[in-house]
Backbone as JSON Lines, residues from 0, in Angstrom:
{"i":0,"aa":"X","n":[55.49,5.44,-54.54],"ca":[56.03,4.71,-53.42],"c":[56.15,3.25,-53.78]}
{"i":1,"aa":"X","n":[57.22,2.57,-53.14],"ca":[57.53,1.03,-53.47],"c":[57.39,0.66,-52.2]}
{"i":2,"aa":"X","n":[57.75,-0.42,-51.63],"ca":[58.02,-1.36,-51.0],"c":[59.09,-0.47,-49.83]}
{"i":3,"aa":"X","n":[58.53,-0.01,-48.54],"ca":[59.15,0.06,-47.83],"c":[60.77,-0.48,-47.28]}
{"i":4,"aa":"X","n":[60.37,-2.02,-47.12],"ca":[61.52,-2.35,-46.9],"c":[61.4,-3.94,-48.24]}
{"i":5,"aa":"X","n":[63.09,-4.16,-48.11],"ca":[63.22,-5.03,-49.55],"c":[63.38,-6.89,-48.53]}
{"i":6,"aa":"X","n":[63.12,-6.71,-47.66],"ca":[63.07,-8.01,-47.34],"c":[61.47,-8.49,-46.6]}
{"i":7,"aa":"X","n":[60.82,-9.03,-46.74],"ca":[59.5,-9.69,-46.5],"c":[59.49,-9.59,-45.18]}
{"i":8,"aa":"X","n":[60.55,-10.28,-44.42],"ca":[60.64,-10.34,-42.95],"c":[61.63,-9.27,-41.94]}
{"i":9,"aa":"X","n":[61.51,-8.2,-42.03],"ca":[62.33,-7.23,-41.75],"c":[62.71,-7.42,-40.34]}
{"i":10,"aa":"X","n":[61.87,-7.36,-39.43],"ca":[62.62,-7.92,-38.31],"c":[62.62,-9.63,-37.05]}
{"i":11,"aa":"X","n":[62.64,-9.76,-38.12],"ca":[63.41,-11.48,-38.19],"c":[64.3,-11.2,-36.97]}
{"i":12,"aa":"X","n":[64.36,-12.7,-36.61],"ca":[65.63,-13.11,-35.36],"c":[66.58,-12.64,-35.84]}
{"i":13,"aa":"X","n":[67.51,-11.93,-35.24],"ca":[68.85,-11.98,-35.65],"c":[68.88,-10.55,-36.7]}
{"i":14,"aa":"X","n":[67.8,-9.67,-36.85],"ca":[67.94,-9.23,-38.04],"c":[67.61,-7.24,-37.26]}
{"i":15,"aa":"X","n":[68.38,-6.93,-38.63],"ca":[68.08,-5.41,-38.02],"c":[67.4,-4.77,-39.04]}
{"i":16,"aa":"X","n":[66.17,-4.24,-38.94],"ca":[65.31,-3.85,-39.69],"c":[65.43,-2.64,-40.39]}
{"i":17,"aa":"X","n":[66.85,-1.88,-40.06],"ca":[66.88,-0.82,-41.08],"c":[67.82,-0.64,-42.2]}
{"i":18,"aa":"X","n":[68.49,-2.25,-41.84],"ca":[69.57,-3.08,-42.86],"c":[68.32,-3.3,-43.76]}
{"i":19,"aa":"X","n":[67.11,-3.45,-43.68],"ca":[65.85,-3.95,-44.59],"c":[65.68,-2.89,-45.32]}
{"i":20,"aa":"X","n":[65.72,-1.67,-45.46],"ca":[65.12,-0.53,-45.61],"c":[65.35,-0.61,-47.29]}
{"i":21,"aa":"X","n":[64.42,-0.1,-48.08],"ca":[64.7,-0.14,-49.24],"c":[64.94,1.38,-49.86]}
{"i":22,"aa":"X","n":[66.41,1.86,-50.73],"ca":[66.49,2.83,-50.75],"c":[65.95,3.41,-51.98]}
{"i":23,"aa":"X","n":[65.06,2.71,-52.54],"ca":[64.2,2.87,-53.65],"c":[62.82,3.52,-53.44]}
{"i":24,"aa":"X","n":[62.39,3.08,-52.11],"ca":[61.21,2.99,-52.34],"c":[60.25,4.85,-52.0]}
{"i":25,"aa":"X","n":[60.64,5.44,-52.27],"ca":[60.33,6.69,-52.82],"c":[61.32,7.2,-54.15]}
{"i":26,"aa":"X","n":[60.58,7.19,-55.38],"ca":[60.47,7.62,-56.68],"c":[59.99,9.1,-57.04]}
{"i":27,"aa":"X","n":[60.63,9.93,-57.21],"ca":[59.63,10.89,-57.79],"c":[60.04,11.03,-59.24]}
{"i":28,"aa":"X","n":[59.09,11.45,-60.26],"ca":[59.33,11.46,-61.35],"c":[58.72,12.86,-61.94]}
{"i":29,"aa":"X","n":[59.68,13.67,-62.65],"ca":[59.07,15.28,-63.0],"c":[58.82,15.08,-64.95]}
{"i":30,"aa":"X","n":[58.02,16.38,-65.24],"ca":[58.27,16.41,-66.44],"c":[57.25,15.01,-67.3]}
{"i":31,"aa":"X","n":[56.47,14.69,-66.43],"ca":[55.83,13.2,-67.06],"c":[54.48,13.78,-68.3]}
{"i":32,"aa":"X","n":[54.24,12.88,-68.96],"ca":[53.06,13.55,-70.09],"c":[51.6,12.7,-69.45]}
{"i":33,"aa":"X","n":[50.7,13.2,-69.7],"ca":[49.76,12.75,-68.95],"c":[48.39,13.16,-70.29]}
{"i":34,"aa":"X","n":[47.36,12.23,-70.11],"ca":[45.94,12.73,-71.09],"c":[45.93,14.14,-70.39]}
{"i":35,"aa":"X","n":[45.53,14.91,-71.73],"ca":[45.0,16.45,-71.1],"c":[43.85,17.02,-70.84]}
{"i":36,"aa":"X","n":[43.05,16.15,-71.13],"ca":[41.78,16.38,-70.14],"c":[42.06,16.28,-68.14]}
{"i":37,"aa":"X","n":[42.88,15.51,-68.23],"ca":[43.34,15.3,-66.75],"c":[43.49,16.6,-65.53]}
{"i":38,"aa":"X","n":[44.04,17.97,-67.02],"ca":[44.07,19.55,-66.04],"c":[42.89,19.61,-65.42]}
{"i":39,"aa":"X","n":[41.42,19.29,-66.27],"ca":[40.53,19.48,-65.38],"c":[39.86,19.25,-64.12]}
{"i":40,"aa":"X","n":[40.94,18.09,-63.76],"ca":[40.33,17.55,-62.58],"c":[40.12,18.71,-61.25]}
{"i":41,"aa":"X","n":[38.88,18.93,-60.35],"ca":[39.24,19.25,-59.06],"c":[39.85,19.02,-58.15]}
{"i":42,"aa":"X","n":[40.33,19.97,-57.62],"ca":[41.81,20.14,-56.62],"c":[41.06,19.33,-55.82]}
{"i":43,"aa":"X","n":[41.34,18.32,-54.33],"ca":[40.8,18.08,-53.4],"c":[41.2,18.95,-52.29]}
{"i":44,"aa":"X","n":[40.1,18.99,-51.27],"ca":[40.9,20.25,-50.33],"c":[41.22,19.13,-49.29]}
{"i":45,"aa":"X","n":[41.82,19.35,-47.97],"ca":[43.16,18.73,-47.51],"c":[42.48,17.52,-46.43]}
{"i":46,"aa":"X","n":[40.74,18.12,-46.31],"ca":[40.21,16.92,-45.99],"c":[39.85,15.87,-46.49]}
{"i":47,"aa":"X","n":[39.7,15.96,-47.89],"ca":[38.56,15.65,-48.94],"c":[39.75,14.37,-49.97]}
{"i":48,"aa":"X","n":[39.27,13.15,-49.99],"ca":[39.47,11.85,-51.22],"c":[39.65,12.68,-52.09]}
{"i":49,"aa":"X","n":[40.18,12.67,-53.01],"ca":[40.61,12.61,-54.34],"c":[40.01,11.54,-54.98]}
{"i":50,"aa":"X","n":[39.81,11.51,-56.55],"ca":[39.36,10.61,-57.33],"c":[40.61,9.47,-57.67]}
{"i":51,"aa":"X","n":[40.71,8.25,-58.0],"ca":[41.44,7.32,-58.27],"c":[41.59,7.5,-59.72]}
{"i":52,"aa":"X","n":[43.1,7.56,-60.6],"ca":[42.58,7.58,-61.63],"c":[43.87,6.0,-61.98]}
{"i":53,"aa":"X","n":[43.72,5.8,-63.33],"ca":[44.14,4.53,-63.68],"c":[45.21,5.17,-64.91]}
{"i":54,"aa":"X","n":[46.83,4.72,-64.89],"ca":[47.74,5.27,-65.75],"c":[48.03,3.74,-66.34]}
{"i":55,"aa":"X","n":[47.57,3.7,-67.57],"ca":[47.88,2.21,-68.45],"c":[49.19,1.88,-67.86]}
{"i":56,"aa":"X","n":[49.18,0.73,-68.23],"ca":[50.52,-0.03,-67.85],"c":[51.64,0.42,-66.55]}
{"i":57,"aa":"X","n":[50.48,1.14,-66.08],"ca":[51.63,1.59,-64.48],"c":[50.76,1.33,-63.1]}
{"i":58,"aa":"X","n":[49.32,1.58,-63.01],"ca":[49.16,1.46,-61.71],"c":[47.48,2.32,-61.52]}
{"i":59,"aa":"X","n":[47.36,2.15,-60.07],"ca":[45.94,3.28,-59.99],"c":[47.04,4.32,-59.14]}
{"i":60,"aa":"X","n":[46.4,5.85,-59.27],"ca":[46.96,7.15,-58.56],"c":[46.09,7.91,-58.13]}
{"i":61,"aa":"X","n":[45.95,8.52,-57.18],"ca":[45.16,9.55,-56.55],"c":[45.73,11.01,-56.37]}
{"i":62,"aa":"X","n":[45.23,11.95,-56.72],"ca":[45.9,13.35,-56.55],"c":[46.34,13.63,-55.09]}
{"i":63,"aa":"X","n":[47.59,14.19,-55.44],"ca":[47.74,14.47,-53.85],"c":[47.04,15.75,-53.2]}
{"i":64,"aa":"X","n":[46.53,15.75,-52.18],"ca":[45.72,16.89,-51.64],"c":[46.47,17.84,-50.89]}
{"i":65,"aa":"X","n":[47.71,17.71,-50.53],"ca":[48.04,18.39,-50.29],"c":[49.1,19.37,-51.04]}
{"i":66,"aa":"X","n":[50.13,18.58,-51.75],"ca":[51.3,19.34,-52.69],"c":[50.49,19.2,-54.28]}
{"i":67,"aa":"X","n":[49.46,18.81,-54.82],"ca":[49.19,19.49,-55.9],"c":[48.62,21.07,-56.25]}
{"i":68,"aa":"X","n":[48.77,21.66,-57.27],"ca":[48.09,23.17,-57.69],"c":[47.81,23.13,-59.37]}
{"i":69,"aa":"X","n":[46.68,23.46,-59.09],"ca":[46.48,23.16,-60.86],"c":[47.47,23.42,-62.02]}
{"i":70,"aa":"X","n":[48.51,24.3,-61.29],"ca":[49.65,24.29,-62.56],"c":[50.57,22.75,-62.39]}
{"i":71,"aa":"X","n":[50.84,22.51,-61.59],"ca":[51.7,21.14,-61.13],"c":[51.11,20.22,-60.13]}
{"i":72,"aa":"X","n":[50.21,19.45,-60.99],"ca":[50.31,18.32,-60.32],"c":[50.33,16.93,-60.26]}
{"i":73,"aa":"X","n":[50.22,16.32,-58.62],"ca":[50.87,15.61,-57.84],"c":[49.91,14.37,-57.72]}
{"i":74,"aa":"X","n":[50.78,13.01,-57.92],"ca":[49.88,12.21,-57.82],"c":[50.68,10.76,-57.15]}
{"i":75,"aa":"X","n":[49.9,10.5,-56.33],"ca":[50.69,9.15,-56.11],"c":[50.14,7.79,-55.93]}
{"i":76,"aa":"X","n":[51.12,6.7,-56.38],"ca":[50.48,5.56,-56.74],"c":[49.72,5.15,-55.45]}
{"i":77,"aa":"X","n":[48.27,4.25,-55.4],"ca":[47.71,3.35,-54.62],"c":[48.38,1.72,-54.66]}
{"i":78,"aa":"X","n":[48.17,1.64,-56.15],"ca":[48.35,0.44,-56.65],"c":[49.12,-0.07,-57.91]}
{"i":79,"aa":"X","n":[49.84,-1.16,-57.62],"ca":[50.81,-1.03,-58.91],"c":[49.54,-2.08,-59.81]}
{"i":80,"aa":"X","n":[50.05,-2.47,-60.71],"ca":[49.02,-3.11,-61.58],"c":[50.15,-4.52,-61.64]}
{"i":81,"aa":"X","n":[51.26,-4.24,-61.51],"ca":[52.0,-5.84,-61.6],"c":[53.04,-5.83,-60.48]}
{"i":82,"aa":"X","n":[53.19,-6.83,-59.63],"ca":[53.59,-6.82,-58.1],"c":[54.89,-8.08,-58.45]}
{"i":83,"aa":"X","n":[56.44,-7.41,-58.59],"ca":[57.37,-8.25,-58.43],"c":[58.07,-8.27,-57.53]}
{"i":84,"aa":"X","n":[57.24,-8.13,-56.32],"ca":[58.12,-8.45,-55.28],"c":[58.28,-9.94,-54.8]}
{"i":85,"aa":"X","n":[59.6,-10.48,-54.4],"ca":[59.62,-12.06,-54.19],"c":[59.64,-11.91,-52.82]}
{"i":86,"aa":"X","n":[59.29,-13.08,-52.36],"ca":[58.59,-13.85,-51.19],"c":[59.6,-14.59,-51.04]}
């Protein structure tokens, strides 16, 4: 996930907030390579945190609890590690 909307002040005077909307800001990416110790992680069940894990040069991610299965899974960013959004 990115940045909801691409302007800081989305609904500003004068402004319509879904002219703001950023059509980026859901990414999915398939087919990615990942450390392989990583299969081992436990599934979380649909109440239950997931562990945070850290992908060099991209960000922190948490398993998703609900659309992962140990054959495919799902993870999505918390945190990017470098923030270019302008102000």
């Amino acid at each position: 996930y990115d940045y909801l909307f691409n302007d800081p002040d989305p609904d500003g005077p004068g402004k319509n907030f879904m002219d703001a909307i950023n059509p980026d800001s859901l990414t999915v990416l398939k087919g990615c390579k990942i450390e392989s110790t990583i299969r081992d992680v436990q599934m979380p069940t649909a109440n239950q945190n997931s562990l945070t894990y850290q992908f060099i040069r991209n960000g922190y991610f948490c398993l998703d609890n609900v659309d992962s299965r140990p054959d495919a899974l799902v993870f999505n960013r918390s945190v990017a590690l470098k923030d270019s959004f302008k102000r």
